[in-house]
C-alpha positions as CSV (number, residue, x, y, z in Angstrom):
1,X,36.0,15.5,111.7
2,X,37.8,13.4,114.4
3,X,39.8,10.2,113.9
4,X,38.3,7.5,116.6
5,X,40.6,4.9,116.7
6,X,40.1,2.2,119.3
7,X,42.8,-1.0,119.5
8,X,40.5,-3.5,120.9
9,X,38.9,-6.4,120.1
10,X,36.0,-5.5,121.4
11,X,34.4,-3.3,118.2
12,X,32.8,0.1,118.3
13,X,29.3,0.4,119.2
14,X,28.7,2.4,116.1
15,X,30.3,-0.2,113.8
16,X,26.8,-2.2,113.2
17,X,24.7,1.1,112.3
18,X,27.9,1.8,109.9
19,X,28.1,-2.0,108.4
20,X,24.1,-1.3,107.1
21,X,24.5,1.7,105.2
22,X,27.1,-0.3,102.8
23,X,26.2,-3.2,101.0
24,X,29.8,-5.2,101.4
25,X,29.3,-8.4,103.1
26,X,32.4,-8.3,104.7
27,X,32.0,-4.8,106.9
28,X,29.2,-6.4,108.7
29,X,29.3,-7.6,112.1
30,X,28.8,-11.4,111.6
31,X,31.1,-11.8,109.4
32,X,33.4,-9.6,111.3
33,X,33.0,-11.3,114.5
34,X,33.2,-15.2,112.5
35,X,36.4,-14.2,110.6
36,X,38.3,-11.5,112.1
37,X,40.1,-13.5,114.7
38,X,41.8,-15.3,111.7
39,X,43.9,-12.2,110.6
40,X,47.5,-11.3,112.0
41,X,47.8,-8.2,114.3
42,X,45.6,-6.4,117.1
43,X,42.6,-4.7,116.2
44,X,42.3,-1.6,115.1
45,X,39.1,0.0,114.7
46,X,38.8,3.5,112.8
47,X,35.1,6.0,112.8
48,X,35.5,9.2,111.5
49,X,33.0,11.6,112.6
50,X,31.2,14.8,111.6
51,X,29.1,16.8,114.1
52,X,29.4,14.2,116.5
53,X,27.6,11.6,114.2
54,X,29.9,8.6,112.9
55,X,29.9,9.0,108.5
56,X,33.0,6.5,108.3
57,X,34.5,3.2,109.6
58,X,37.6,1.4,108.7
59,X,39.3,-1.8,110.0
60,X,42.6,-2.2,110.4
61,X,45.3,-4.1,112.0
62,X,48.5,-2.9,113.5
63,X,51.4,-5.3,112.8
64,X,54.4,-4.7,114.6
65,X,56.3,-7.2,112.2
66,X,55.5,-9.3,109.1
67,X,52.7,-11.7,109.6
68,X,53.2,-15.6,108.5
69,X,51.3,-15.5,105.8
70,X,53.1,-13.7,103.0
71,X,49.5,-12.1,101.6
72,X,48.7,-10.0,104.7
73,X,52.4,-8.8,104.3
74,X,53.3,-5.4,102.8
75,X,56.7,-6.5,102.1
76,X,56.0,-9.7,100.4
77,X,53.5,-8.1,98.1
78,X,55.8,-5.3,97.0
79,X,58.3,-7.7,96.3
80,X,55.7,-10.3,94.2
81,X,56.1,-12.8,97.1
82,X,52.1,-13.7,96.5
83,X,50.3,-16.2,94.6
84,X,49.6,-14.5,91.3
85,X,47.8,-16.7,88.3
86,X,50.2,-16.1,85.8
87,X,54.4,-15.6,85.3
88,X,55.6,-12.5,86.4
89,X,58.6,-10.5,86.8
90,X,59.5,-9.0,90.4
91,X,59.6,-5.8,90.8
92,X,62.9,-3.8,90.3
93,X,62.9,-1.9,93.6
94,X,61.7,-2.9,97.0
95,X,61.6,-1.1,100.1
96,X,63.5,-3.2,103.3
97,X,61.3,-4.7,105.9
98,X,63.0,-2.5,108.4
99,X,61.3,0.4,106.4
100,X,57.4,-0.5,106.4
101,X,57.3,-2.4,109.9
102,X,55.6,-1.5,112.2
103,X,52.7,-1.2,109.6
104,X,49.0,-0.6,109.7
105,X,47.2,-2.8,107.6
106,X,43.9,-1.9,106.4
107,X,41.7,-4.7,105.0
108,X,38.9,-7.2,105.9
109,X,38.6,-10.3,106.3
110,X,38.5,-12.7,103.5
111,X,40.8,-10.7,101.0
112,X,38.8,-7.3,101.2
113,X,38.9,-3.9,101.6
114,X,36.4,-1.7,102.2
115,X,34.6,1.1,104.3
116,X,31.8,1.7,106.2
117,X,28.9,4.0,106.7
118,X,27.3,6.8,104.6
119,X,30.7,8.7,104.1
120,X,32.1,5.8,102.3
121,X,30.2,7.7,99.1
122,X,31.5,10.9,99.9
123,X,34.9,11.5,98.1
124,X,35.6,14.4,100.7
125,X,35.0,12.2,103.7
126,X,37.1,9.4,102.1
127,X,40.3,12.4,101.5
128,X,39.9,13.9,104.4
129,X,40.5,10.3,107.0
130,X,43.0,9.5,105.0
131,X,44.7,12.6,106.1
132,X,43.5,11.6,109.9
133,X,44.9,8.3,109.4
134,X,48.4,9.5,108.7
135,X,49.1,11.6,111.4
136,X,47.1,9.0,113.6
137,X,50.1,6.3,112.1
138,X,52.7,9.0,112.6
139,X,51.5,9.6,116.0
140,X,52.0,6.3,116.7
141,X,55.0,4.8,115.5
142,X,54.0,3.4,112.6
143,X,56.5,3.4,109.0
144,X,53.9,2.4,106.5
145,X,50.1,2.0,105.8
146,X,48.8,-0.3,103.5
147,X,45.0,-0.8,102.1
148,X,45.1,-4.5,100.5
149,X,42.4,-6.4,98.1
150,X,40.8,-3.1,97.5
151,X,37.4,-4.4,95.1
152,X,37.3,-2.9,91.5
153,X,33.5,-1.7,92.6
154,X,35.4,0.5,95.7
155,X,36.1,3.1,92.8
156,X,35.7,5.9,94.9
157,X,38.2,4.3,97.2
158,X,40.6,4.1,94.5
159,X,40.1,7.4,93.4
160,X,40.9,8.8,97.2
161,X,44.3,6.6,97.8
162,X,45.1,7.7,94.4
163,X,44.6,11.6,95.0
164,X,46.3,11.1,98.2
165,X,49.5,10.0,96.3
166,X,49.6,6.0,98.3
167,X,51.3,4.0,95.8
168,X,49.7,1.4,93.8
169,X,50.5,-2.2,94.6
170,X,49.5,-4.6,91.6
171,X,47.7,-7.5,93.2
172,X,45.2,-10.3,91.9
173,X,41.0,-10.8,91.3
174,X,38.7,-12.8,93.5
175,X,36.4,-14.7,91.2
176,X,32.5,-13.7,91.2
177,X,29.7,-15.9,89.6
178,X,26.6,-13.9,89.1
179,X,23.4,-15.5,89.3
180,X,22.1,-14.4,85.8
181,X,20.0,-17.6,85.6
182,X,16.9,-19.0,86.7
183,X,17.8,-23.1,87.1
184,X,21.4,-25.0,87.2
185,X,20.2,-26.1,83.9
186,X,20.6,-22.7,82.7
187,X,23.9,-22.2,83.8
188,X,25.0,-25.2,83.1
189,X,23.5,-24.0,79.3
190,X,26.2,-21.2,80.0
191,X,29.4,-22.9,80.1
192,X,31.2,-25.0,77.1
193,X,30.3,-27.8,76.1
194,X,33.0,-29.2,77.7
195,X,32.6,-28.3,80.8
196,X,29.2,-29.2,81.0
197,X,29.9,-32.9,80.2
198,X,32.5,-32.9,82.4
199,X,30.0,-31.9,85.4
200,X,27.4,-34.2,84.3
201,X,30.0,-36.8,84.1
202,X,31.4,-36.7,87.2
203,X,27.9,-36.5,88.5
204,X,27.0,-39.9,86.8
205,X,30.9,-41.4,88.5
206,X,29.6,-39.9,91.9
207,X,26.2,-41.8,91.4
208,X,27.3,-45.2,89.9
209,X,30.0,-45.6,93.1
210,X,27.0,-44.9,95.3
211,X,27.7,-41.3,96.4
212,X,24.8,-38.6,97.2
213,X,25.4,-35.1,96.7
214,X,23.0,-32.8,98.8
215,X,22.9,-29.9,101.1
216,X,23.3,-30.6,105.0
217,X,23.1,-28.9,108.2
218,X,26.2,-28.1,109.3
219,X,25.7,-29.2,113.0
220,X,25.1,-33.0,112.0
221,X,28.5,-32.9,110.1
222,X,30.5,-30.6,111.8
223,X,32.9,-32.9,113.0
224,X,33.3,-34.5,109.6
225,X,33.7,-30.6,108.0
226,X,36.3,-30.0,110.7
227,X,38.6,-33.4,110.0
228,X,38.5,-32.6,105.7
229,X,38.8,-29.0,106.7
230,X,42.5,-29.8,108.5
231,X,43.3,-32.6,106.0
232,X,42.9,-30.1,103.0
233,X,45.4,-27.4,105.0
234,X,47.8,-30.1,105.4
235,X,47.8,-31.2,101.8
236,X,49.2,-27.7,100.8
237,X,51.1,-27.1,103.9
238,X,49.2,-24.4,105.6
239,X,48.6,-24.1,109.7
240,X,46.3,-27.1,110.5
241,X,45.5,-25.8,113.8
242,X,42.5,-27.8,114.8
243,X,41.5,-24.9,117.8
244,X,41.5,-22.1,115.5
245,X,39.3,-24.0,112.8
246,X,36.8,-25.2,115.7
247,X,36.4,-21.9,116.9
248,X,35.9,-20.3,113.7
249,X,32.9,-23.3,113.4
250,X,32.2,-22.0,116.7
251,X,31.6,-18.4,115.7
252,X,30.2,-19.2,112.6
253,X,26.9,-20.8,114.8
254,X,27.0,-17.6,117.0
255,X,26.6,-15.2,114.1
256,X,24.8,-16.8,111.2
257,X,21.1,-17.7,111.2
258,X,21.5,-21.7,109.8
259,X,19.9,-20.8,106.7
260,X,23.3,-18.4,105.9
261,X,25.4,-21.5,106.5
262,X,25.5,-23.4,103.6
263,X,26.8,-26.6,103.4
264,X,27.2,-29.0,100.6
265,X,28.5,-32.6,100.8
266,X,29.3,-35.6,99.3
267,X,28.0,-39.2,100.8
268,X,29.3,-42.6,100.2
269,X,27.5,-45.3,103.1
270,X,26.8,-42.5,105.3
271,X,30.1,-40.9,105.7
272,X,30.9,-37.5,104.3
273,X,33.7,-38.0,101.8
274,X,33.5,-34.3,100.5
275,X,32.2,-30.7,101.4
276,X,32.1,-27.1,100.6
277,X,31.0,-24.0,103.0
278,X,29.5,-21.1,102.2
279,X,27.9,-18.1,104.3
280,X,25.3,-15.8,103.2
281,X,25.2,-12.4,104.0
282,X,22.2,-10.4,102.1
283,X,22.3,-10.8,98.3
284,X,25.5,-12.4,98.6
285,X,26.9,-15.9,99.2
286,X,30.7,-16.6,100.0
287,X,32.6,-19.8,99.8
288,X,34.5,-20.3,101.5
289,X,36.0,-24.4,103.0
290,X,36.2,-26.9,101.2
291,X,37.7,-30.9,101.7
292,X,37.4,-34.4,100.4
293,X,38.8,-37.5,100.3
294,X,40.7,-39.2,97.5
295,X,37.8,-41.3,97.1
296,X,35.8,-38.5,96.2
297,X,37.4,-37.7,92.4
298,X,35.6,-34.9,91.2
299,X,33.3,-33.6,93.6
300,X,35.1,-30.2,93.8
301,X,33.5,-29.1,90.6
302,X,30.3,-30.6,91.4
303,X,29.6,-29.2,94.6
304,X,30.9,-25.7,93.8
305,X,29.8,-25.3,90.3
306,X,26.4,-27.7,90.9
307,X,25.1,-28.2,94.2
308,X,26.5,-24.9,95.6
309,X,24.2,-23.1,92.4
310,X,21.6,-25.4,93.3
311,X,21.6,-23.9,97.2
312,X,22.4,-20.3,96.0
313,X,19.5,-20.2,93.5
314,X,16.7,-21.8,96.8
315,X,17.8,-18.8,98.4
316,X,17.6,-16.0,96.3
317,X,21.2,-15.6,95.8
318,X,22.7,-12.3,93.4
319,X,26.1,-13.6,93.0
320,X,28.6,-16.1,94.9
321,X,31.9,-14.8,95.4
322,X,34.3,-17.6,95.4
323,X,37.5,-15.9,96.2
324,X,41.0,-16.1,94.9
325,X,42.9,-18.5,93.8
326,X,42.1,-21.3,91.1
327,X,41.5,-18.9,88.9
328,X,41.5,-20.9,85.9
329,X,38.9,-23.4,87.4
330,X,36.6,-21.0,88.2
331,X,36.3,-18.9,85.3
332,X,36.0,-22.3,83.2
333,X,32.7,-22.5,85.0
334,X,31.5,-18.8,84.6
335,X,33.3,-16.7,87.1
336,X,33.9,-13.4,86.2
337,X,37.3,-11.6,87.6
338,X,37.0,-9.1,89.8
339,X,40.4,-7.7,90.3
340,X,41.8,-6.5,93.9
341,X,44.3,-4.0,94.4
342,X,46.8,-2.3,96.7
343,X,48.1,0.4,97.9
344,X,50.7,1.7,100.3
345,X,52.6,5.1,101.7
346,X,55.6,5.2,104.4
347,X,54.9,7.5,107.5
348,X,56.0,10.5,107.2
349,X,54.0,10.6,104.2
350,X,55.9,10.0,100.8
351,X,58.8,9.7,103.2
């Protein structure tokens, strides 16, 4: 087997036969080409290949420093510099900056990590470019690698870092509803009683100060989506960069039939006071924006945990991945945890 590795933007022509034989939303090529210009780094696209056919496909990104945003960064997650949903203790030895940088960083878009193609069930295939893709980092400068927000259903990926000797990094979950019902009533029928008053309460608060919930087409409201999109990433300090969210809307119109675009929103006299958006990609629906106004009290939990249900469920939907954080919020309405893990070596290997 050969190590292909290609630092471009421009992705492997193989990548897209690879993406099908997996069924990860995030390998795939829209979602690839929609979100990947939002991660730190250059591109760094890895095919393994046996007889001249490619069995395996990773992406990476090499960093030649730590990234802005302390959950891409190595460093920061060995030293418990992440958002975590609990207390915790940091950890009693941490290896300098100077040590892991320059660093390949293998994940995916949207807190994942995963790989492609047939190979990615072969527990051989999976040793054996780990091996390529240390001497491929040695090769090349690079102190440490690092596979972040590897999915508890990647077990065979586990098991391969693991045998390899990278060393474990402990991490968070992302937050996955499965559609074991029929009807919103029915899930709804799932969660306390609590928390299904509090839905149907804010839904009656929504309706008696005249706002509509409902699905919309995300081309009539775009503009709207954008401005509560950069209004919500100001409100807990994060880059508002109103040209990278416009061309992710951008991308998302090149690369998603408008049926996989799902948009929920709230009304009040014709102006969109709140919104979530999700894309679907198979089986699978991902949240992923969200904004309102403070006029909009409550909408959060009813257009994630009502009107999102209501759009997964007309589509055919297996399960909504919500992603991290508010952990507590979302398992109160039925989320299940799916937890995400790390792992790292320094080049030379165990060096």
């Amino acid at each position: 087997m050969r190590l292909d590795t290609r630092s471009t933007a421009v992705r492997p022509y193989e990548w897209a036969e690879l993406a099908t034989a997996v069924p990860e939303y995030t390998v795939s090529v829209p979602w690839l080409e929609t979100m990947g210009p939002l991660l730190p780094g250059d591109p760094l696209w890895l095919v393994g290949e046996v007889d001249g056919q490619a069995r395996i496909g990773l992406h990476a990104r090499w960093l030649e420093s730590p990234p802005s945003e302390s959950r891409y960064d190595i460093a920061a997650v060995l030293r418990g510099d992440i958002p975590w949903p609990e207390p915790r203790e940091a950890p009693a030895t941490v290896l300098a900056t100077g040590q892991l940088y320059p660093s390949i960083l293998v994940m995916l878009p949207g807190y994942s990590c995963a790989p492609a193609g047939s190979g990615a069930t072969d527990p051989v295939l999976l040793g054996r470019t780990l091996d390529d893709l240390d001497a491929w980092a040695a090769a090349h400068g690079a102190r440490s690698v690092s596979f972040l927000y590897v999915p508890e259903r990647q077990a065979l990926l586990r098991r391969a870092l693991a045998d390899f000797g990278a060393h474990p990094v402990p991490l968070y979950s992302t937050c996955v509803l499965p559609m074991t019902f029929s009807s919103v009533e029915e899930y709804l029928q799932q969660l306390s009683q609590r928390r299904r008053s509090g839905i149907r309460r804010l839904l009656r608060r929504l309706d008696e100060n005249r706002m509509t919930v409902q699905e919309a087409d995300l081309h009539e409201v775009r503009d709207e989506v954008l401005e509560l999109r950069l209004g919500l990433l100001r409100k807990y300090k994060s880059a508002a960069d109103r040209t990278q969210q416009s061309d992710t809307l951008d991308r998302m119109f090149e690369h998603y039939a408008p049926e996989d675009i799902v948009v929920t929103t709230v009304r009040h006299e014709d102006r969109v006071v709140a919104f979530t958006l999700a894309l679907r990609h198979g089986d699978t629906l991902r949240q992923l924006w969200c904004g309102q106004l403070p006029q909009a009290y409550g909408a959060y939990f009813v257009m994630h945990f009502h009107e999102l249900i209501s759009a997964a469920l007309r589509r055919g939907v297996a399960r909504i991945d919500y992603g991290t954080l508010k952990w507590a919020e979302k398992t109160a309405h039925g989320c299940r945890l799916e937890p995400l893990t790390g792992h790292m070596w320094t080049v030379p290997r165990h060096a």
